[in-house]
N, C-alpha and C positions, 0 to 999 in steps of 0.2 A: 608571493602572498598578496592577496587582495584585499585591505583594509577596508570594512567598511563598520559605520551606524550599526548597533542593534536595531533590531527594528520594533523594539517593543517598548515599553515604558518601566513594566513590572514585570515581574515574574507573577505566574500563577502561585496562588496562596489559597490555604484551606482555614473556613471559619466554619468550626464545627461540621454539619453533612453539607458544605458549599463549597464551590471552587468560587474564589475569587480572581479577578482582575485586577488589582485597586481599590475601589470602592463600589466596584459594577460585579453580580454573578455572571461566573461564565458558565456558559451550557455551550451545547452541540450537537447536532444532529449529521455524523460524517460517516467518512470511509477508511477500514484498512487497507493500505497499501501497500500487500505485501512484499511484492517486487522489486519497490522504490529503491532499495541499498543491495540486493540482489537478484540480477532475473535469472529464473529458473524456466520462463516460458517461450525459450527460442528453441529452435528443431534444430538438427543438426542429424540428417540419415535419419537412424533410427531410434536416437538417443536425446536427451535434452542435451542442449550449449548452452551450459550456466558461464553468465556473463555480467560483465558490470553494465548499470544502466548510463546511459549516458546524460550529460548536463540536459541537452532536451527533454530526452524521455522524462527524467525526474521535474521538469520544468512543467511540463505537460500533465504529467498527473497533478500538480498543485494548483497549475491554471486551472484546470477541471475543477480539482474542489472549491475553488474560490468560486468559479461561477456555480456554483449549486448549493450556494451559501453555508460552504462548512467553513468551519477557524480551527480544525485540527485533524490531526490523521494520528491512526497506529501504525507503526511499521512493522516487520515482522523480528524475528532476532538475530545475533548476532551468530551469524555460521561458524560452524566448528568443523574440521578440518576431520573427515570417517575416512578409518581402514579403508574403506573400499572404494575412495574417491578415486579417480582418474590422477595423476599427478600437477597436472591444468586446471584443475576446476577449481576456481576462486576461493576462497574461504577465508573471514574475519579473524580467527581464531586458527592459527597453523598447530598449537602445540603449548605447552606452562610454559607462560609467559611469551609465548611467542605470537607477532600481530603481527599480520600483513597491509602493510602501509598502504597499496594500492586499493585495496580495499576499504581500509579507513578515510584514505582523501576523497571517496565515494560518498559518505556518510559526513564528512567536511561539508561538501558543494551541496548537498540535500539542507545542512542546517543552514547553509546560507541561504538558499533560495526560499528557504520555509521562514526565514527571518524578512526577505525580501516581500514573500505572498503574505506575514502574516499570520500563518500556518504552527499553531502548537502543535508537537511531534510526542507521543509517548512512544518509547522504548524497551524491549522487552531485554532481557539478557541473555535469555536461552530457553530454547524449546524440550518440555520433557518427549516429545518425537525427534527423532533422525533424520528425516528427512534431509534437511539439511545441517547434522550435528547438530547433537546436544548431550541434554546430563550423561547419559550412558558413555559416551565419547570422551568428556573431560577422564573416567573411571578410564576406558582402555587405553589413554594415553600415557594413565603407569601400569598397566598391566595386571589392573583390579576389575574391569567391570566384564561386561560381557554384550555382544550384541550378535541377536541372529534375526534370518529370515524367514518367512514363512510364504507360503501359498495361500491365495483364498480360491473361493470356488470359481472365479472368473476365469484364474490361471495368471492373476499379476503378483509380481512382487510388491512386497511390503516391508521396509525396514522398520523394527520395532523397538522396544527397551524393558526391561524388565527393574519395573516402577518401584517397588516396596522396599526390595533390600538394597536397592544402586547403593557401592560404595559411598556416593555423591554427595550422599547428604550426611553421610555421619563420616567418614577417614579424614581425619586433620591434615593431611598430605595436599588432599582433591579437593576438601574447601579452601584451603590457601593458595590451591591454582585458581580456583575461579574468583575470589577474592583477589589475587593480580590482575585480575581481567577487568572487575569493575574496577581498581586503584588505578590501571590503566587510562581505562574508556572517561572515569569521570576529569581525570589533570589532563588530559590531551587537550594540547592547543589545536585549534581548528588553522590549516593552511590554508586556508581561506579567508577567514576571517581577522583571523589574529586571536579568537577569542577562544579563552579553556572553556568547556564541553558545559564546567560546572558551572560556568558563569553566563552560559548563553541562554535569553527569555522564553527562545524559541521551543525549550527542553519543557514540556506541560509535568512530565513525568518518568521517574526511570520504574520500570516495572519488572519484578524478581526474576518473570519467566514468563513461560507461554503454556498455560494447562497444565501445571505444575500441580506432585500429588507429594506437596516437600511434606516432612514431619515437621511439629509446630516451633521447633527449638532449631532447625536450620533457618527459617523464616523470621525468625526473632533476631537470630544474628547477622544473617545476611541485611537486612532493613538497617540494622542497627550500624552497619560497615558504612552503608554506604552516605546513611545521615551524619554517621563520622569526616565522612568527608567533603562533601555535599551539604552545607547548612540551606543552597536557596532553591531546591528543587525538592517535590513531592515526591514520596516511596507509593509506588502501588506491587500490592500482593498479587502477585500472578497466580494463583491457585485457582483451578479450577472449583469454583464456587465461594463462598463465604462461610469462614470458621468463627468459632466465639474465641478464639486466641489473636486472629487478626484483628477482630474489632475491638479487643483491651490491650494490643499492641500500642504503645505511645508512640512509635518508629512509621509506624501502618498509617498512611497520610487518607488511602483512596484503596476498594474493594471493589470486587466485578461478579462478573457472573458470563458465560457462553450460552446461546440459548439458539438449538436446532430441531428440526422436527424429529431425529431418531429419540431424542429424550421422551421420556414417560408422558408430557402434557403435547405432543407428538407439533401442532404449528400455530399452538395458544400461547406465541410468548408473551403477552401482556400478562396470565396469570402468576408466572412465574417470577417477573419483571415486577410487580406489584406486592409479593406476599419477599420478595427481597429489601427494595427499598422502606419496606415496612421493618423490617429485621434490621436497617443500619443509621436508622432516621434521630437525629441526633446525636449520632455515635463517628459515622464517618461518612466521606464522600462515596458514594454509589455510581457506578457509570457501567454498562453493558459492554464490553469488552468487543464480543463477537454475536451479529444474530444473524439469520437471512436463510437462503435458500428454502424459502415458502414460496406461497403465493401472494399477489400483492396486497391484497383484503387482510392479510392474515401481518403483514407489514406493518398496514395501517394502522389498525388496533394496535398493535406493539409501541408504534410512532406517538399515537395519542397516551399511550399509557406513561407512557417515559414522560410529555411534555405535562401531564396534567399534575403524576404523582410528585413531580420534584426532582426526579434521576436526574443526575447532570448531565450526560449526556450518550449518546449510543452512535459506536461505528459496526456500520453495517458491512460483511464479506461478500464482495471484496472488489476494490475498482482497479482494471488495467488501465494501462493506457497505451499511447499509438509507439508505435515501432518508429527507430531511426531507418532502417529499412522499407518504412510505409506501412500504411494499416495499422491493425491493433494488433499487441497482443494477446492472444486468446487463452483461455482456460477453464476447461470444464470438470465442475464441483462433481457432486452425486446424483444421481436417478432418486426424486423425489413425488412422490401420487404420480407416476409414469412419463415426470418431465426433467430432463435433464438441464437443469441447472449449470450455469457460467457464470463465469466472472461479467462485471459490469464495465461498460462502455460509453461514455459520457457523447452523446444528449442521447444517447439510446439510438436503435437502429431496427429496421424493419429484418433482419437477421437472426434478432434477439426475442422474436415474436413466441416463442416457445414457450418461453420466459418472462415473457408479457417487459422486457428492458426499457421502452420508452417510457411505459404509466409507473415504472417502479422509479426510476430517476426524476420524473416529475414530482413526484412523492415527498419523494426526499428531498429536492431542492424547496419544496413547498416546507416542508415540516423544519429543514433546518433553519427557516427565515422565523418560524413561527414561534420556535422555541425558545430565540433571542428576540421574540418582540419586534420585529421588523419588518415592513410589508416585503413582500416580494416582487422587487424588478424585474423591468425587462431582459431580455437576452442581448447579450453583448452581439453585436454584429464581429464576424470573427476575423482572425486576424489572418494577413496572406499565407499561403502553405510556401511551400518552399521545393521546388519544383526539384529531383537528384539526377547526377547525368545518365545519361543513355547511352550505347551506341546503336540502337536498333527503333524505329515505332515502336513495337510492337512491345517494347518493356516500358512503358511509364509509371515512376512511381513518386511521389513526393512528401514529404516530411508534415505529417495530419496538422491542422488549426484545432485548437482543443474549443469546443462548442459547436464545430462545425458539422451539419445536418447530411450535405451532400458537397458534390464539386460538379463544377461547367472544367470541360478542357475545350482548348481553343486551339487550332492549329494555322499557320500562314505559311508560305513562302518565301519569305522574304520578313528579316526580321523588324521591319518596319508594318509588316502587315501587308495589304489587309487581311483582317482576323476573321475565322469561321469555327462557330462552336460545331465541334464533332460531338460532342454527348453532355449530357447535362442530367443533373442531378444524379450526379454516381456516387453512391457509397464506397467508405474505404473501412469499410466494419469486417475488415479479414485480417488474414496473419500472411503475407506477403513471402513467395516463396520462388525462387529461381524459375518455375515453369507457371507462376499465377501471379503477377504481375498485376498494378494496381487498374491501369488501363494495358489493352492492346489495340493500338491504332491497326486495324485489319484492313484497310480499306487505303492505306497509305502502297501509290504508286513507285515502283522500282525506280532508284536511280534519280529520284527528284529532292530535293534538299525540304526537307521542314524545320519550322519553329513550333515550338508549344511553348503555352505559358497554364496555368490554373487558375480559377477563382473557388473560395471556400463561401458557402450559404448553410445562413438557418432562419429561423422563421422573420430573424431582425434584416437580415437584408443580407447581401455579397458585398466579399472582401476587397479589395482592392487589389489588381493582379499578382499573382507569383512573379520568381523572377524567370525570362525567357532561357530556355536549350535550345542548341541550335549549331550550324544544323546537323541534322539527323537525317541518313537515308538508312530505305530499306534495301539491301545488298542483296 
């Protein structure tokens, strides 16, 4: 165990429709991160290899948000263990009452790091989608609910749940499993820190679920569960929209809203964002839960409406980040006005041009300075990559600098030098794959020994070298 400092002062507290800090509002203008406690976005043949992210990766995505002036992320929830998983495939949640520890010390080292960045974390508990287990899932695990698949017209699969009558929400049996699961999640001590779950500042909020369509009387008891145990952290309603049951909840700390172009006001989130916080304005905290996959004009307006009307704050879907393998993680959303949407890639990349990724991350690193009142700094000059072994040229790949724009590689003979850049400014805006490798020294002679080393650049200046490999021939 790693003892350390919290690294906060206070917990988040709500005064009336405010998030406090202390004596300071907090707002936000960030990102979910939904990968952070599970990836689902590695390949593996023809399948995903859902895996745990590692200490960097999760290190990486919060350096990210710190340089783009966020103080909080959502993460996504806690996986549940489907019929049809693989026997290997990680999950938070194995079975009533059953928790898988390697997974949880994942969700440990994330609240440390988020305590060390700074970073308030809201929480979700469970997704009303499958994807990666949920409500439906807690039901077939006594042999109450039902889950099937269906086709869409593409020809992909789609695992779904059948929302209305799920045992879930009403069998006393099923909400007393997932009622172990929060009594669980809220007393765990962190092995990392030393610190129980409940007691950590870094916790902004535990939220019921993800798109949740509960009835008003599981959401009144669940909230109420977990304020029973939990006196220093905020309940948020995961319900997909805002009820007038939630907001005369005394339990109900913070209320949200999703907001995509397939909805009715199609990528006018600001209207929809504005006739809400109008509906909970004095009553409770307001914060946008999920928006994005527009265009950036259509952002903006959203961004200004959030910071003008008072919302406290809006995470935007959704930021990757770089692979322990190199590169990014990739992940493409939906086909929106004829452009296919991905996830985000921190400082943006000429890649992402489809999606217009550079002017949308400046965006948001602008809005979320503006929304706390704070000018907006310059760019950190970024920190060295981290060069991974080889045995060939022709594979280099190295562990990404989070801000970093591009990279210079440098190659010598002789691990004193002297040094000769082979390429410069090369993007590592991909998903890094046995046969696409983040450089390939092509030009590297048979049977001659080389060094490389890296340097990361963005518009602040280059890092200071990687550490050298060496040597390396090509066979």
């Amino acid at each position: 165990m790693t003892t350390s400092s919290n690294g906060f002062e206070h917990f988040i507290t709500r005064s009336g429709d405010r998030l406090m800090d202390g004596e300071k509002e907090f707002r936000f203008i960030s990102f979910n991160t939904p990968t952070i406690l599970m990836n689902d976005d590695a390949w593996e043949g023809e399948k995903y290899n859902v895996r745990y992210p590692t200490r960097y990766e999760q290190e990486d995505a919060l350096k990210s948000v710190v340089q783009m002036g966020g103080n909080s992320i959502r993460t996504y929830v806690l996986t549940v263990r489907r019929a049809v998983d693989d026997p290997g495939v990680p999950r938070f949640i194995e079975g009533p009452g059953q928790f898988n520890e390697e997974a949880f010390q994942c969700l440990d080292t994330m609240l440390e790091l988020a305590n060390r960045h700074r970073i308030r974390v809201v929480i979700p508990f469970v997704c009303i989608f499958i994807w990666c287990g949920g409500v439906a899932d807690y039901s077939v695990f006594r042999g109450k609910g039902e889950v099937f698949i269906r086709m869409d017209q593409e020809g992909i699969d789609y695992f779904h749940r059948k929302i209305p009558d799920d045992p879930f929400w009403t069998d006393r049996q099923i909400i007393d499993d997932f009622k172990s699961t929060i009594r669980y999640v809220l007393n765990r001590v962190n092995t990392r820190t030393g610190i129980r779950y409940k007691d950590d500042k870094a916790i902004l909020a535990w939220e019921t679920g993800n798109e949740l369509r509960a009835p008003d009387a599981w959401t009144a008891e669940i909230s109420a569960y977990i304020k029973s145990i939990d006196s220093n952290h905020l309940v948020m309603d995961g319900a997909y929209g805002i009820s007038q049951a939630s907001l005369d909840n005394p339990d109900i700390d913070i209320v949200s809203n999703h907001y995509y172009g397939w909805s009715s006001y199609g990528n006018d989130y600001a209207a929809p964002c504005r006739k809400d916080k109008e509906l909970t304005r004095g009553k409770k905290v307001f914060i946008v839960g999920e928006f994005g996959i527009a265009p950036t004009p259509d952002l903006e307006k959203m961004l200004d409406e959030v910071i003008e009307n008072g919302t406290s704050g809006a995470y935007i879907w959704s930021l990757r980040y770089h692979s322990e393998d190199g590169g990014f993680y990739r992940h493409s959303e939906y086909p929106m006005g004829g452009v296919m949407y991905e996830s985000y890639h921190w400082p943006g990349f000429a890649e992402g041009s489809h999606y217009d990724e550079i002017n949308a991350l400046r965006l948001m690193r602008n809005k979320a300075y503006e929304i706390q009142g704070l000018p907006v700094p310059p760019l950190e000059v970024p920190e060295s990559p981290v060069l991974l072994p080889t045995s060939t040229p022709l594979k280099l790949n190295w562990l990404g600098s989070a801000g970093a724009a591009s990279y210079d590689v440098e190659r010598a003979e002789g691990i004193d030098g002297p040094w000769y850049c082979i390429r410069r400014y090369l993007s590592d805006a991909k998903q890094v794959t046995e046969l696409q490798p983040l450089y390939a020294d092509t030009v590297a002679l048979k049977g001659v020994d080389y060094y490389y080393r890296v340097f990361a650049r963005n518009d602040s200046g280059v890092s200071e070298a990687s550490n050298i490999i060496g040597p390396v021939a090509l066979k």
